[in-house]
C-alpha positions in Angstrom: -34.3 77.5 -68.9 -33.1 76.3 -72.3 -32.5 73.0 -73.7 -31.0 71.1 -76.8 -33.4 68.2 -78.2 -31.4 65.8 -80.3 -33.9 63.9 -82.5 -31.1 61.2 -82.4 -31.1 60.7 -78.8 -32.9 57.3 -77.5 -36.1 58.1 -75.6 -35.9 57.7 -71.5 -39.0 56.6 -70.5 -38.2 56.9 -66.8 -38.1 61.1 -67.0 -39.5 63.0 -64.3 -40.3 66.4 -64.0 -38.2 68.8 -66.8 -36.7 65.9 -68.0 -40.3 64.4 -68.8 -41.5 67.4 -70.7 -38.2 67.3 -72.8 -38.9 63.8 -73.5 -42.4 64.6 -74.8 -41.3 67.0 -77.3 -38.2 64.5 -78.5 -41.7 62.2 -79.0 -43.3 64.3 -80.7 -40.4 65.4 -83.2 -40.5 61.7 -83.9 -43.5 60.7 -84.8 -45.5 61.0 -87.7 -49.1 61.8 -88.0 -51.4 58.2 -87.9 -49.1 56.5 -85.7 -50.4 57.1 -82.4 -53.3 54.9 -82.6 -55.7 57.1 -80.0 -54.7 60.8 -81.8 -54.6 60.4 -85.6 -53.2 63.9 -85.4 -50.4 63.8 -83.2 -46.8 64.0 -85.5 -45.5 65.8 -88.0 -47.3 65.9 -90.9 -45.7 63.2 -93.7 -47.2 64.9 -96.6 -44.1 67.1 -96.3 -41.7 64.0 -97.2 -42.9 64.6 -100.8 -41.9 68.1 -101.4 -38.4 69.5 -102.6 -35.9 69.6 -100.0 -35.9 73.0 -99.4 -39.6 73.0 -98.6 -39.8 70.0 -96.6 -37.2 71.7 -94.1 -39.3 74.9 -93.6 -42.0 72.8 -93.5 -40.6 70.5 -90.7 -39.7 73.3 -88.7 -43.2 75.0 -89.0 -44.3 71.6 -87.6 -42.0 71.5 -85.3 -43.6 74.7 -83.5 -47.4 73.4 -84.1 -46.8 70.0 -82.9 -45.2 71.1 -79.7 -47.0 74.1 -78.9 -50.4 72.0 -79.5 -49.1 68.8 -77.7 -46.9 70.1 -74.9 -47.3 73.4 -74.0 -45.4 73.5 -71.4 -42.4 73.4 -73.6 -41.7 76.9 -75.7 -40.0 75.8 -79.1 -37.3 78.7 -79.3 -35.4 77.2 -82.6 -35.1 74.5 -85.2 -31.5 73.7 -86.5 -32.2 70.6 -89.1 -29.1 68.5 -89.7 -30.2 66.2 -92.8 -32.6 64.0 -94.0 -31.2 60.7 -94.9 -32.9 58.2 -98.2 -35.8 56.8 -95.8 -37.2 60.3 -95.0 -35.7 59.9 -91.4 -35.2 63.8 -90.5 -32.2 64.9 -88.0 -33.0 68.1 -85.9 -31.6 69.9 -83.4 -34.8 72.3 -81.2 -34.0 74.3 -78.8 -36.8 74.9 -75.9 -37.7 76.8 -73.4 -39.5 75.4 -70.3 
């Protein structure tokens, strides 16, 4: 089945079952790389922030589909639709997954 991730939407940390895999991958689209103290590696890469705006949406959603696919492969990412990036590098997506 197929579902819309917000990155907007506030995390529910009480999810059980689909709903918990869906809130994994809304984690993941939200964090950065170096802040989860026990997995450095976890996040999207920041280094895209500094590129042209063109590149740093390609280059979100190619992260998009690592992050997820290495992190919580339960979850199949199936698109990215990226709304905007506001002045503090926040990113607004929309993913679509399959679970």
């Amino acid at each position: 089945m197929e579902y819309i991730i917000d990155s907007n939407a506030p995390l529910a940390w009480d999810a059980k079952g689909n709903n918990r895999i869906l809130q994994n991958v809304a984690n993941l689209i939200k964090t950065f790389q170096y802040e989860v103290a026990y997995n450095r590696l976890m996040g999207i890469n920041p280094d895209i922030l500094d590129k042209p705006l063109e590149e740093v949406f390609v280059l979100y959603t190619a992260e998009v589909y690592r992050v997820v696919s290495t992190f919580e492969p339960r979850a199949k990412v199936k698109n990215v639709m990226l709304v905007g990036i506001d002045q503090e590098g926040n990113i607004t997506a929309r993913v679509v997954v399959e679970i």
